[in-house]
SETI-866715 format. One record per residue: residue in three letters; x, y, z of N, C-alpha, C, CB in turn. Coordinates in Angstrom, 1 decimal, m for minus. Glycine has a CB too. Layout:
BEGIN
<site resn="Ala" n_xx="X" n_yy="Y" n_zz="Z" ca_xx="X" ca_yy="Y" ca_zz="Z" c_xx="X" c_yy="Y" c_zz="Z" cb_xx="X" cb_yy="Y" cb_zz="Z"/>
...
END
This chain:
BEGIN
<site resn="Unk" n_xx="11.2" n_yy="m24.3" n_zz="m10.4" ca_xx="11.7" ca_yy="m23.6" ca_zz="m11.6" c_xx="10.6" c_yy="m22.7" c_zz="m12.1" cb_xx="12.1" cb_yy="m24.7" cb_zz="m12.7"/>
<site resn="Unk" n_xx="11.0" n_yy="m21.7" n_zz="m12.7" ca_xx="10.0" ca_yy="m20.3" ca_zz="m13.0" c_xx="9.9" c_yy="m20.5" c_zz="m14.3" cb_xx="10.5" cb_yy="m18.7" cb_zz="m12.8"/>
<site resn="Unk" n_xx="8.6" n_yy="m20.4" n_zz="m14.8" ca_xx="7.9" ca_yy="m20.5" ca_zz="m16.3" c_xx="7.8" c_yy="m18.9" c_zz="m16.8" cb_xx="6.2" cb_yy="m21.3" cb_zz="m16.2"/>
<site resn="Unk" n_xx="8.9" n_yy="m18.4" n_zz="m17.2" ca_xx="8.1" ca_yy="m16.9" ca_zz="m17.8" c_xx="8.6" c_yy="m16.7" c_zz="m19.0" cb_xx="8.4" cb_yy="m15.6" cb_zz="m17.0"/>
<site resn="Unk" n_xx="8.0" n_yy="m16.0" n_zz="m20.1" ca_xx="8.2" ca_yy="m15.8" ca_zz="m21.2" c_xx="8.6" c_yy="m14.2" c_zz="m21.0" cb_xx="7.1" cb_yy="m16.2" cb_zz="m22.0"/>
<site resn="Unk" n_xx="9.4" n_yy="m13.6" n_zz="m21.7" ca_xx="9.8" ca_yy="m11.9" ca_zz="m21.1" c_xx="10.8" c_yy="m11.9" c_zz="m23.0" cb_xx="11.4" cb_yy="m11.6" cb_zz="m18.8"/>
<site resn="Unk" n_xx="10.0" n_yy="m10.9" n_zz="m23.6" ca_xx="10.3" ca_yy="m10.7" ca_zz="m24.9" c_xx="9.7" c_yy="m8.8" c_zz="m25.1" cb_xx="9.3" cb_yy="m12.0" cb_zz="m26.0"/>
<site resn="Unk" n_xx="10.9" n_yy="m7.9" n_zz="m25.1" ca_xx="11.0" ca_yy="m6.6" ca_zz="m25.3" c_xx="10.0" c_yy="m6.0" c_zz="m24.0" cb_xx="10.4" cb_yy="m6.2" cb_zz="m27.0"/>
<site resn="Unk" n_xx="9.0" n_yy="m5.4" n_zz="m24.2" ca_xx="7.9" ca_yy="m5.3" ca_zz="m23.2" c_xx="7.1" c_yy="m6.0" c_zz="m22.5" cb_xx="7.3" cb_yy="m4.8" cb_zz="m23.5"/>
<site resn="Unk" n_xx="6.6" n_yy="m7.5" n_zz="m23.3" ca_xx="6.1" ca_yy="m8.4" ca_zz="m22.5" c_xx="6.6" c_yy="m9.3" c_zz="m21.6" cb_xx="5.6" cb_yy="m8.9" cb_zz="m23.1"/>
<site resn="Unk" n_xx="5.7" n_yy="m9.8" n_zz="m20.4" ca_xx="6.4" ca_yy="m10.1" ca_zz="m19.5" c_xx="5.5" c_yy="m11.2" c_zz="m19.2" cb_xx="6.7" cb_yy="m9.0" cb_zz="m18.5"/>
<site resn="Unk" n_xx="5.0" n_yy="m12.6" n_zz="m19.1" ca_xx="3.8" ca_yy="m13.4" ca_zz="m19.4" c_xx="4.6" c_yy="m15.0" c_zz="m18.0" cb_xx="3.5" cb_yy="m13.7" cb_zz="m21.8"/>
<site resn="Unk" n_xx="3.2" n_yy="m15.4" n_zz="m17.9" ca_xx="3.5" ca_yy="m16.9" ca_zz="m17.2" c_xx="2.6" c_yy="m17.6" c_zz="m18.7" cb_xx="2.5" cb_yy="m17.2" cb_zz="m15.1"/>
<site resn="Unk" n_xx="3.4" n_yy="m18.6" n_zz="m18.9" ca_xx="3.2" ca_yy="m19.9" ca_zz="m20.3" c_xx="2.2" c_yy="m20.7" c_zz="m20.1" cb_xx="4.3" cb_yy="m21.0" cb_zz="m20.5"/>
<site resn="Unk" n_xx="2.3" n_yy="m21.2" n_zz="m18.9" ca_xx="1.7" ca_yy="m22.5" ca_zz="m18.9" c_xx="0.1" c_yy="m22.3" c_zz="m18.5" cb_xx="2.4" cb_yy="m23.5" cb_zz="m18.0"/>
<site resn="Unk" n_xx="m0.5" n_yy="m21.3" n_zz="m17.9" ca_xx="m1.7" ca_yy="m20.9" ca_zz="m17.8" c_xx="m1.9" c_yy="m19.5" c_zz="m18.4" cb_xx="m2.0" cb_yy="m21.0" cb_zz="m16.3"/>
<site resn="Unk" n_xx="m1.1" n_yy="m18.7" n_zz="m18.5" ca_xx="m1.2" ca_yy="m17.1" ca_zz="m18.8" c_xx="m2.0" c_yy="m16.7" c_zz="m17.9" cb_xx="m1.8" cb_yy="m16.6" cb_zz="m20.2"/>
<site resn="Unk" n_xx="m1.0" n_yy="m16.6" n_zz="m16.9" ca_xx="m1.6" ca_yy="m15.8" ca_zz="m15.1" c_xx="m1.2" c_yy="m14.3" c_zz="m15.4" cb_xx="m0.3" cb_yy="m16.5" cb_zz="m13.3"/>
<site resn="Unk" n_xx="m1.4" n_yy="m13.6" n_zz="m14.7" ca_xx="m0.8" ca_yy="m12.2" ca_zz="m14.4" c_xx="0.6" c_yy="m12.6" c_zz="m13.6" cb_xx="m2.0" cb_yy="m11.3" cb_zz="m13.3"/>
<site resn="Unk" n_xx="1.4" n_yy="m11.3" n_zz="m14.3" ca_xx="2.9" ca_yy="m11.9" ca_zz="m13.6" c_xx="2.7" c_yy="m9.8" c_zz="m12.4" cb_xx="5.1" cb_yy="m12.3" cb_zz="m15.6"/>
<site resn="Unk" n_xx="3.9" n_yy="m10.3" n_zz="m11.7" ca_xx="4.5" ca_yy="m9.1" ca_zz="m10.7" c_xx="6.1" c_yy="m9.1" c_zz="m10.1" cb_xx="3.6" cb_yy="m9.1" cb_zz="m9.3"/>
<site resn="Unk" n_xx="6.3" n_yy="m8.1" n_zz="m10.7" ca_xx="7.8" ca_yy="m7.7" ca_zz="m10.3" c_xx="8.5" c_yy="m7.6" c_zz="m11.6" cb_xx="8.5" cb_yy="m8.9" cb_zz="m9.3"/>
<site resn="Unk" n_xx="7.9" n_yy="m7.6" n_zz="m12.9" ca_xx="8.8" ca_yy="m7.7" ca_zz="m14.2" c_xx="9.0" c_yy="m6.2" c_zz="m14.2" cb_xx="7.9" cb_yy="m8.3" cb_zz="m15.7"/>
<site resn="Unk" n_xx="10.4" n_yy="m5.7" n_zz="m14.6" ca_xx="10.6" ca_yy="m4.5" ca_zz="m15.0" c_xx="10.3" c_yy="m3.9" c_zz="m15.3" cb_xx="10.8" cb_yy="m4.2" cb_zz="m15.4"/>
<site resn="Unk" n_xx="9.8" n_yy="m2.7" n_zz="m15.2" ca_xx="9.1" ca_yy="m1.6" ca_zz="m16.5" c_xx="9.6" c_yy="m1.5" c_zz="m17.9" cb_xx="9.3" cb_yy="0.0" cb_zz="m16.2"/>
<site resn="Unk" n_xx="8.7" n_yy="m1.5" n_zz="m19.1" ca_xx="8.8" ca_yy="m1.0" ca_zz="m20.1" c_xx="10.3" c_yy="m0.3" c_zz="m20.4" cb_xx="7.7" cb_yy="m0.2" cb_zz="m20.1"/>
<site resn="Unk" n_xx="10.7" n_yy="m0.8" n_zz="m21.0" ca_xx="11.9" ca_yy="0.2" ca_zz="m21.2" c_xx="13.7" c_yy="m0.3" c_zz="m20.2" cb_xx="11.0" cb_yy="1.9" cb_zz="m20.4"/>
<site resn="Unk" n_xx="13.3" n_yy="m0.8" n_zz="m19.2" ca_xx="14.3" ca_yy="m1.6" ca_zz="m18.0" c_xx="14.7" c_yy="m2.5" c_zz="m18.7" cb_xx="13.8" cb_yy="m2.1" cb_zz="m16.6"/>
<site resn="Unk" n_xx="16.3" n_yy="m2.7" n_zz="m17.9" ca_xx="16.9" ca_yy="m4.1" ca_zz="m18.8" c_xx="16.2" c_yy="m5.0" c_zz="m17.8" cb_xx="18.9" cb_yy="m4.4" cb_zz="m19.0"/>
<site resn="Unk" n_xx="16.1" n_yy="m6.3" n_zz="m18.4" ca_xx="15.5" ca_yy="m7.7" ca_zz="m17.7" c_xx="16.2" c_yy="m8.6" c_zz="m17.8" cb_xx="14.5" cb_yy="m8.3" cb_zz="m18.1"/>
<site resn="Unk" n_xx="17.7" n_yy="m8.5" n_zz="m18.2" ca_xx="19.0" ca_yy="m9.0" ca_zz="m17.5" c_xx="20.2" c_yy="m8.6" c_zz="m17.5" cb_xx="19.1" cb_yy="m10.1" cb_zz="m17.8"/>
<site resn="Unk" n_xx="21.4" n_yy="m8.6" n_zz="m16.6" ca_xx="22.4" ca_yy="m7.7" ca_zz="m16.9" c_xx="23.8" c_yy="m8.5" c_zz="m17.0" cb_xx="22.3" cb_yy="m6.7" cb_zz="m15.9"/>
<site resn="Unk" n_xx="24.5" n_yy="m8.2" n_zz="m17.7" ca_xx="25.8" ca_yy="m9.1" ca_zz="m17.9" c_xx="26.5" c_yy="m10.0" c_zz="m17.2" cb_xx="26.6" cb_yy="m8.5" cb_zz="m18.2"/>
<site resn="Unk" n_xx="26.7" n_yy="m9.7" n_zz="m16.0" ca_xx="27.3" ca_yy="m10.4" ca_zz="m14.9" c_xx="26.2" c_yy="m11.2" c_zz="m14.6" cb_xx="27.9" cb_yy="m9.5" cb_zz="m13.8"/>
<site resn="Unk" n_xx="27.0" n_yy="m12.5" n_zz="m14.6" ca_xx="26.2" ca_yy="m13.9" ca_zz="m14.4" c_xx="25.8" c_yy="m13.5" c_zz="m13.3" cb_xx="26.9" cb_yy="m15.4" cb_zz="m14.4"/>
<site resn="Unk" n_xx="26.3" n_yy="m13.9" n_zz="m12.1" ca_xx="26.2" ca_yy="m13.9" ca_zz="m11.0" c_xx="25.4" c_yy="m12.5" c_zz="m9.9" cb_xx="27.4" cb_yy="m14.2" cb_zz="m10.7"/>
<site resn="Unk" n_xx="25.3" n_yy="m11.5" n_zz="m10.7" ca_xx="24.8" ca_yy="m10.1" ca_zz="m10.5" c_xx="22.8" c_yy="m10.4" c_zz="m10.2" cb_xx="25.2" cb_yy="m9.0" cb_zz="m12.1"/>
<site resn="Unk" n_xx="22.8" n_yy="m9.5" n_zz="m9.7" ca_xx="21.2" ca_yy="m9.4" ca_zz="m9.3" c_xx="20.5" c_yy="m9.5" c_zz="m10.3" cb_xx="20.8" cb_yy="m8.2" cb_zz="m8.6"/>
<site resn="Unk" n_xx="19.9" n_yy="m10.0" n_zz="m11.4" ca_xx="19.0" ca_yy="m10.3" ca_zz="m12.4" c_xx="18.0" c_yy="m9.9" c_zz="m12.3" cb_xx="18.9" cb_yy="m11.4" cb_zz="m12.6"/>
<site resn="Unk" n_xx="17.0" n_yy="m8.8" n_zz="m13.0" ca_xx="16.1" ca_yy="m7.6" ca_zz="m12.8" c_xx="14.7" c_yy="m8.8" c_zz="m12.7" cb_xx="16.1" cb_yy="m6.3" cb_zz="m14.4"/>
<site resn="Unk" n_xx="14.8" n_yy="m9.6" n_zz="m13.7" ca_xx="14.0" ca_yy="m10.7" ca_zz="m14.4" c_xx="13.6" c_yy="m11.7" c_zz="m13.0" cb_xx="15.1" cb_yy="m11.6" cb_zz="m15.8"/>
<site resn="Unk" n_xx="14.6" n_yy="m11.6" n_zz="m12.0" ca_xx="14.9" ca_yy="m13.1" ca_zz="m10.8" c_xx="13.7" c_yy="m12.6" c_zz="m9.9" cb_xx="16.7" cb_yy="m13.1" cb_zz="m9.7"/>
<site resn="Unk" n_xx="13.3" n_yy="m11.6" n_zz="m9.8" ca_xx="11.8" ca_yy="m10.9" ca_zz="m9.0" c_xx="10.5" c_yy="m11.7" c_zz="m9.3" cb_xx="11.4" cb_yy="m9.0" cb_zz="m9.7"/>
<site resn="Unk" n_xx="10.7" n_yy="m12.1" n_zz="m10.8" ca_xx="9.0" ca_yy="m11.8" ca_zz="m11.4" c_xx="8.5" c_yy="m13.5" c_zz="m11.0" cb_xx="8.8" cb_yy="m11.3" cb_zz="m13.8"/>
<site resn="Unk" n_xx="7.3" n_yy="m13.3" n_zz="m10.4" ca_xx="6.5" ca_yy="m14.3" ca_zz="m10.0" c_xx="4.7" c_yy="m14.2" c_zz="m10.5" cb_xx="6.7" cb_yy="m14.3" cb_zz="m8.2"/>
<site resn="Unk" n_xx="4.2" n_yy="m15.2" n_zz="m10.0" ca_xx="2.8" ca_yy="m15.0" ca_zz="m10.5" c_xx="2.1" c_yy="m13.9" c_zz="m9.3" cb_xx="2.1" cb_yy="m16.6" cb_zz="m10.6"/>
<site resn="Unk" n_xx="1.4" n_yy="m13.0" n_zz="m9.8" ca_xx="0.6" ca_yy="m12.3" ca_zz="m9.4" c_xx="m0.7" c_yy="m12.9" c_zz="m8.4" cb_xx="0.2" cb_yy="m11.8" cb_zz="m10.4"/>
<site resn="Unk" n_xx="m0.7" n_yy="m12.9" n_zz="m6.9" ca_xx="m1.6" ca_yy="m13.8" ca_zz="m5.9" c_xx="m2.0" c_yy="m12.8" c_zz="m5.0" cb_xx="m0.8" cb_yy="m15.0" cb_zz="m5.1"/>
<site resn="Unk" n_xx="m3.2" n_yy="m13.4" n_zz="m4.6" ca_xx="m3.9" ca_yy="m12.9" ca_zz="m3.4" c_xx="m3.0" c_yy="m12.9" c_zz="m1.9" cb_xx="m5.3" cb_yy="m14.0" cb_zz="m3.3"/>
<site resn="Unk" n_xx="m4.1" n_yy="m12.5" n_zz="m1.0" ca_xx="m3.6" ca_yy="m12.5" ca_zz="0.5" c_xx="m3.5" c_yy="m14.1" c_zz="0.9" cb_xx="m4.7" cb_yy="m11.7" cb_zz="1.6"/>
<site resn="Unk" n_xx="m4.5" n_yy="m15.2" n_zz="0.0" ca_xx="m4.6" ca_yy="m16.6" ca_zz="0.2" c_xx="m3.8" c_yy="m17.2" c_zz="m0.9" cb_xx="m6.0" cb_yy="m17.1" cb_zz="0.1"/>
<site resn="Unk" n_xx="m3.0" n_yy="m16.6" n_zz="m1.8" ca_xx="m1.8" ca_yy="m17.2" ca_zz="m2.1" c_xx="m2.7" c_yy="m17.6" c_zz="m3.9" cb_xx="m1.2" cb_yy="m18.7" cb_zz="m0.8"/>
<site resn="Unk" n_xx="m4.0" n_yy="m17.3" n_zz="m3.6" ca_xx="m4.9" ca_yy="m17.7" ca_zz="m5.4" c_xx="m4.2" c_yy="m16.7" c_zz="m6.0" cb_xx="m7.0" cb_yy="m17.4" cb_zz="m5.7"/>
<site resn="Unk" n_xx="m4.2" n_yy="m17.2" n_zz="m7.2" ca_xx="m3.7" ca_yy="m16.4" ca_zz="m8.7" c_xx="m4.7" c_yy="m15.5" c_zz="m8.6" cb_xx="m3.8" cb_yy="m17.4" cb_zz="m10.3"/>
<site resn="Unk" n_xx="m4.6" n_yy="m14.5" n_zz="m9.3" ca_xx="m5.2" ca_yy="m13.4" ca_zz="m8.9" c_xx="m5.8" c_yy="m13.5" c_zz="m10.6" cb_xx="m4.2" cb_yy="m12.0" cb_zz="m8.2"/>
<site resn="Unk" n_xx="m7.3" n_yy="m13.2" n_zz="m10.9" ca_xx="m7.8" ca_yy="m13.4" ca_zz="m11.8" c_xx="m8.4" c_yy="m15.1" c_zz="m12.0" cb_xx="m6.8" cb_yy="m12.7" cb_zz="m12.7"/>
<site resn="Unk" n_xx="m8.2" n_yy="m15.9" n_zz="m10.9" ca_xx="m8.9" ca_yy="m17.3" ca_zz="m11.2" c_xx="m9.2" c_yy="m17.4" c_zz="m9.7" cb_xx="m7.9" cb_yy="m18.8" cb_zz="m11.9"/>
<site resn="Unk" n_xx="m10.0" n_yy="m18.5" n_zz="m9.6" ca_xx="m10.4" ca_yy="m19.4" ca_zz="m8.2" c_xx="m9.8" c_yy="m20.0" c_zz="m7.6" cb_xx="m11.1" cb_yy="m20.3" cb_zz="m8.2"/>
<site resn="Unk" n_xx="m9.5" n_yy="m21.2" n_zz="m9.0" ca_xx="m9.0" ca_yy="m22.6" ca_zz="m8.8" c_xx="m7.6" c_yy="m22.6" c_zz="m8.7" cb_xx="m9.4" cb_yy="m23.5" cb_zz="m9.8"/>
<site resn="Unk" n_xx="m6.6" n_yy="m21.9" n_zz="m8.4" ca_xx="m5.2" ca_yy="m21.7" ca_zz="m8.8" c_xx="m4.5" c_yy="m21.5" c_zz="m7.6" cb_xx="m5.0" cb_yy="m20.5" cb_zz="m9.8"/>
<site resn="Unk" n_xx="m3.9" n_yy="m22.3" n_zz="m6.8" ca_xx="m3.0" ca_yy="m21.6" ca_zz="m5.9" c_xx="m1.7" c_yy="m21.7" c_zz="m6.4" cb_xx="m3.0" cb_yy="m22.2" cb_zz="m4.5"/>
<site resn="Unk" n_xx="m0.8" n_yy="m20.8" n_zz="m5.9" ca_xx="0.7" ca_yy="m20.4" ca_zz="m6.1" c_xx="1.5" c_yy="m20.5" c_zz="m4.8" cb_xx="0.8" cb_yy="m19.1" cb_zz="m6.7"/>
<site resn="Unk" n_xx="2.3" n_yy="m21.0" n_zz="m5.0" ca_xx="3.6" ca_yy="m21.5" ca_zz="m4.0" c_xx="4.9" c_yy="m21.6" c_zz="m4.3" cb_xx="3.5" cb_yy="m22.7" cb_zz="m3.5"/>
<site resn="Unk" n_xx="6.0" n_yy="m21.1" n_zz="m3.7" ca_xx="7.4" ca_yy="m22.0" ca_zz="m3.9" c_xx="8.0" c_yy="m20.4" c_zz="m4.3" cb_xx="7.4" cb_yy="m23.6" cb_zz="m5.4"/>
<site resn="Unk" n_xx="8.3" n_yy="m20.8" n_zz="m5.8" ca_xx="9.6" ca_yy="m20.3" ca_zz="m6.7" c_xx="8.3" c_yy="m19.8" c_zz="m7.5" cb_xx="10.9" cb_yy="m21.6" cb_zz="m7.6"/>
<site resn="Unk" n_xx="7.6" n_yy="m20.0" n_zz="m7.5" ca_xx="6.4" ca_yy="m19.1" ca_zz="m8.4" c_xx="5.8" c_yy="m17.9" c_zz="m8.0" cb_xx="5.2" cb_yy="m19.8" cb_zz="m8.6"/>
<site resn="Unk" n_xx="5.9" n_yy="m17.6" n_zz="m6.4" ca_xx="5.5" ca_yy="m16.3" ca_zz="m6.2" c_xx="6.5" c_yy="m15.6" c_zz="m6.7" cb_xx="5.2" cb_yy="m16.0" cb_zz="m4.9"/>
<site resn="Unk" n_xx="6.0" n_yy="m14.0" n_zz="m6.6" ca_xx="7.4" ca_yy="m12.8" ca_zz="m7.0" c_xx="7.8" c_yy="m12.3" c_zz="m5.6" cb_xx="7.0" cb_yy="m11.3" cb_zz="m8.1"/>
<site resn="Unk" n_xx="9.0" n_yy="m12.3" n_zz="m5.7" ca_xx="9.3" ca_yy="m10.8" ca_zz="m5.2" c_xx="10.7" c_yy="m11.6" c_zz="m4.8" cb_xx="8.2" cb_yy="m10.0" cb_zz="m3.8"/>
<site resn="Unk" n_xx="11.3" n_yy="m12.6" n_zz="m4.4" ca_xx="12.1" ca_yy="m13.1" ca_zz="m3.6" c_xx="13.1" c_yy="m13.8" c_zz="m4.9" cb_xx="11.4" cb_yy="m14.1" cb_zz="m2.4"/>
<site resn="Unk" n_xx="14.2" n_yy="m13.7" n_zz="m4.3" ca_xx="15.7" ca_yy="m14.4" ca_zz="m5.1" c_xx="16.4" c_yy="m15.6" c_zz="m3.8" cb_xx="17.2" cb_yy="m12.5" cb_zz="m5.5"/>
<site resn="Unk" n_xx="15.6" n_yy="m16.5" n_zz="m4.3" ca_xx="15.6" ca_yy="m17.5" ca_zz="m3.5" c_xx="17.3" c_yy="m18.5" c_zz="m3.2" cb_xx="14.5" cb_yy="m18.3" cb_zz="m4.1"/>
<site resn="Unk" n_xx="17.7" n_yy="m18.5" n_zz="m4.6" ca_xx="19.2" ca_yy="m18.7" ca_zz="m5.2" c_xx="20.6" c_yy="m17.8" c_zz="m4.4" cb_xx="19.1" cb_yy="m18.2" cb_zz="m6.9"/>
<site resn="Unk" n_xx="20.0" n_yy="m16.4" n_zz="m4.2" ca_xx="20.9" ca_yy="m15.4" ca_zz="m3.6" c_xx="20.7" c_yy="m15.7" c_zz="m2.0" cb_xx="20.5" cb_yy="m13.8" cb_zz="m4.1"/>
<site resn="Unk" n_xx="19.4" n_yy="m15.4" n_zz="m1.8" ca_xx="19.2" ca_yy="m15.3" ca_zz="m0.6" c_xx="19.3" c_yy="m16.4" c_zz="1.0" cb_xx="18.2" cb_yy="m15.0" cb_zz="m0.8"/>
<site resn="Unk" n_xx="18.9" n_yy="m17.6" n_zz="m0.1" ca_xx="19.3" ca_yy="m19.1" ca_zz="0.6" c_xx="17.4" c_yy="m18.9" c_zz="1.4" cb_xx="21.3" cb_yy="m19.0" cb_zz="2.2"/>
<site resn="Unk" n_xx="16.8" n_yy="m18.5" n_zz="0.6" ca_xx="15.7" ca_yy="m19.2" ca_zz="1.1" c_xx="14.3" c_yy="m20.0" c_zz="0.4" cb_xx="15.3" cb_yy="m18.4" cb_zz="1.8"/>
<site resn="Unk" n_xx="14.9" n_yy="m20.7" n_zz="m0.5" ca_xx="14.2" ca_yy="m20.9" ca_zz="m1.1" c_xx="13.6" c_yy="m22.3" c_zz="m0.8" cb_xx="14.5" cb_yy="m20.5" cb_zz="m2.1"/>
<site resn="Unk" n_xx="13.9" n_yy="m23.3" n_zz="0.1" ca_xx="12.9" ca_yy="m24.5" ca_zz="0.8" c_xx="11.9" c_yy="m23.8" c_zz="2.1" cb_xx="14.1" cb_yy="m25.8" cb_zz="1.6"/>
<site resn="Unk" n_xx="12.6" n_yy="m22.7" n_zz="2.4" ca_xx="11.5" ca_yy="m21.8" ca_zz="3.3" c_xx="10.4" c_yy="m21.4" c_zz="2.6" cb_xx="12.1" cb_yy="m20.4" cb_zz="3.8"/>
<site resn="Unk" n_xx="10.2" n_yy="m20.6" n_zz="1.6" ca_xx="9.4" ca_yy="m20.3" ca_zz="0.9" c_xx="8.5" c_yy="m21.4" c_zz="0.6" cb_xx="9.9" cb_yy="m19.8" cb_zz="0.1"/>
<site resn="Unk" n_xx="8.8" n_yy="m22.4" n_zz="m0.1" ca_xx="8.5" ca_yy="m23.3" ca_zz="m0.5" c_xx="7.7" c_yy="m24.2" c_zz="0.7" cb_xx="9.5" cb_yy="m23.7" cb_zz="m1.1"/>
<site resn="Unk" n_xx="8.4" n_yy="m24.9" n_zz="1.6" ca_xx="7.7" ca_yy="m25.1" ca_zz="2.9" c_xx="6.5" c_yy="m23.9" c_zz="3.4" cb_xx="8.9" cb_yy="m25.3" cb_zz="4.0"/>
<site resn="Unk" n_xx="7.3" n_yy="m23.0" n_zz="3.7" ca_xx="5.7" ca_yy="m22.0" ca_zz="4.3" c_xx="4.6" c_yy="m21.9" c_zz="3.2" cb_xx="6.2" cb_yy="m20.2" cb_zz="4.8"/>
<site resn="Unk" n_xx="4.8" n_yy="m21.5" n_zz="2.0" ca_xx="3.6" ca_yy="m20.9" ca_zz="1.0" c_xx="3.0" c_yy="m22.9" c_zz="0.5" cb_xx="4.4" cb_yy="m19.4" cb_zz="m0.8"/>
<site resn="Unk" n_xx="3.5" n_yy="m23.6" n_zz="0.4" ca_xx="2.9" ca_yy="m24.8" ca_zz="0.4" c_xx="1.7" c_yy="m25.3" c_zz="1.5" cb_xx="4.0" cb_yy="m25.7" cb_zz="0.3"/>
<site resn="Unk" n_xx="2.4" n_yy="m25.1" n_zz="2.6" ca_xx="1.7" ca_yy="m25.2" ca_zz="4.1" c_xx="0.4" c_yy="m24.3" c_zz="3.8" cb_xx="2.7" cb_yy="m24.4" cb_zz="5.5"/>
<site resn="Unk" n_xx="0.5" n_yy="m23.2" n_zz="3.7" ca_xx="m0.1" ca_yy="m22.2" ca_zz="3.5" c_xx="m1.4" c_yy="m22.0" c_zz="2.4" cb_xx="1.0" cb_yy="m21.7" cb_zz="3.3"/>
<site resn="Unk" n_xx="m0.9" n_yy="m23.1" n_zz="1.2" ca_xx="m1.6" ca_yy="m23.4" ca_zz="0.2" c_xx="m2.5" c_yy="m24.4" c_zz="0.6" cb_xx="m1.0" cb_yy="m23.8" cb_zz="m0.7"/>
<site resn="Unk" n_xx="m1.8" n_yy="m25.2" n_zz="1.3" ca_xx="m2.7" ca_yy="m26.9" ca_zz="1.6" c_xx="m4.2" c_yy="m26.1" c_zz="2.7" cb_xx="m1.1" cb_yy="m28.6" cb_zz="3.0"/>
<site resn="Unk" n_xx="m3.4" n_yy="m25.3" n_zz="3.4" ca_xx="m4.8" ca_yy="m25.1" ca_zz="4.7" c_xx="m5.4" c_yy="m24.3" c_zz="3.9" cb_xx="m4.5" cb_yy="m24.4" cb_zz="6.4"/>
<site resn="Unk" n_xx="m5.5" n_yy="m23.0" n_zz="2.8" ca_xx="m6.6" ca_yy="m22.8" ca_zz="2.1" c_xx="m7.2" c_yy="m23.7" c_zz="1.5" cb_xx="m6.4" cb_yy="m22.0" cb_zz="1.3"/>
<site resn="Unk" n_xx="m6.6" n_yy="m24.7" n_zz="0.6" ca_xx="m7.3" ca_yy="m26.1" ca_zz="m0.5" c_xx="m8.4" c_yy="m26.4" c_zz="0.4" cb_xx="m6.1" cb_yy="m27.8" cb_zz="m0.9"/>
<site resn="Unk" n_xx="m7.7" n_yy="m27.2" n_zz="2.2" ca_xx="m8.3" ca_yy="m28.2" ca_zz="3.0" c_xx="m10.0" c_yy="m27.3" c_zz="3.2" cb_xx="m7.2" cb_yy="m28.5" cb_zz="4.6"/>
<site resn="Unk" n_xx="m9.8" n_yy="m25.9" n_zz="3.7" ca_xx="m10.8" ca_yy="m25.1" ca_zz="4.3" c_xx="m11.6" c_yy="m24.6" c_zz="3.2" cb_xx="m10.3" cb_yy="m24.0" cb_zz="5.3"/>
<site resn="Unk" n_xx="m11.4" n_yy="m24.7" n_zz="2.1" ca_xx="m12.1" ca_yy="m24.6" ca_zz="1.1" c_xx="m13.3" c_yy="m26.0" c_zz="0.6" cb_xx="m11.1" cb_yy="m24.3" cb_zz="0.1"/>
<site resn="Unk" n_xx="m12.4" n_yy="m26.9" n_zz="1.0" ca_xx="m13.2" ca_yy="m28.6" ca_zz="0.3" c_xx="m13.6" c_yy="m28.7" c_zz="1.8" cb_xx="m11.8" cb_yy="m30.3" cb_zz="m0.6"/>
<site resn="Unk" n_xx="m13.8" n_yy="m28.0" n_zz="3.1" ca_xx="m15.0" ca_yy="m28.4" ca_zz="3.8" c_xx="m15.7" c_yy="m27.6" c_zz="4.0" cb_xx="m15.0" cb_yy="m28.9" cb_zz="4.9"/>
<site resn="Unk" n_xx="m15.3" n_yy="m26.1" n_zz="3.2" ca_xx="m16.7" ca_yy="m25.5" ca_zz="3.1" c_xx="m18.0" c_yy="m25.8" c_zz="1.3" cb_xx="m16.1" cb_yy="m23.5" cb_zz="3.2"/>
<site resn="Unk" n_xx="m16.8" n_yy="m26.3" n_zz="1.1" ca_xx="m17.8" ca_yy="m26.9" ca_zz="m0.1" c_xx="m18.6" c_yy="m28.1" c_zz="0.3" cb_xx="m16.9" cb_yy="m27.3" cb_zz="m1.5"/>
<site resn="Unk" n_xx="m17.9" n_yy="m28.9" n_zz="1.4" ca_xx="m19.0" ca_yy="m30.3" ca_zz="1.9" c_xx="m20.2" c_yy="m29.5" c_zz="2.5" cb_xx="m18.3" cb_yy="m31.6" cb_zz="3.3"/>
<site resn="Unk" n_xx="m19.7" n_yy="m28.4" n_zz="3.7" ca_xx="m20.9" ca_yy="m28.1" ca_zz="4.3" c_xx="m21.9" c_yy="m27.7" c_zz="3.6" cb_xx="m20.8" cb_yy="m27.2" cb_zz="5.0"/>
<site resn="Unk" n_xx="m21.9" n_yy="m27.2" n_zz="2.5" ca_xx="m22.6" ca_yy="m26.7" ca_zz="1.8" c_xx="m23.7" c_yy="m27.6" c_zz="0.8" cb_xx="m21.6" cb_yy="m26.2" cb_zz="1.2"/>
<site resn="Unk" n_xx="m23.1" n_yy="m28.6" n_zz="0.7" ca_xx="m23.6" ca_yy="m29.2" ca_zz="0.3" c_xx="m25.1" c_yy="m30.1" c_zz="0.8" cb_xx="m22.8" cb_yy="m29.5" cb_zz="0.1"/>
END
């Protein structure tokens, strides 16, 4: 489930205040009458690296229904997503916590 706050021009993630991507421009509607219609707003995800980190922190990976760009509901892929960018997450976490042992 997507955490976003979207009030006139602003476009925000709540629970950390990440950088968001895919919100409308200024001025664009960010939802349109027909329930079932493509929803401008259904894009916006948290803003991430090539390694899936929140962009502007370290410690933050993003996965699932939280990246942007995809309409997981329409498209029928949204345990794909979820399975791959989780996967995806876990082997950055893992290769991170043994370069921090080596390091040590």
């Amino acid at each position: 489930m997507r955490h976003f706050l979207s009030a006139a021009d602003l476009t925000r993630e709540v629970a950390l205040g990440l950088p968001v991507r895919g919100a409308p421009a200024p001025g664009e509607p960010r939802f349109v009458g027909e329930y079932l219609a493509e929803q401008p707003m259904a894009r916006v995800g948290v803003a991430v690296d090539a390694s899936l980190r929140a962009e502007g922190v370290e410690n933050v990976l993003v996965a699932g229904a939280a990246l942007p760009g995809a309409v997981p509901w329409r498209e029928g892929s949204g345990e794909g997503i979820a399975l791959a960018s989780g996967h995806r997450a876990a082997e950055v976490a893992l290769a991170e916590g043994a370069t921090m042992k080596a390091a040590v």
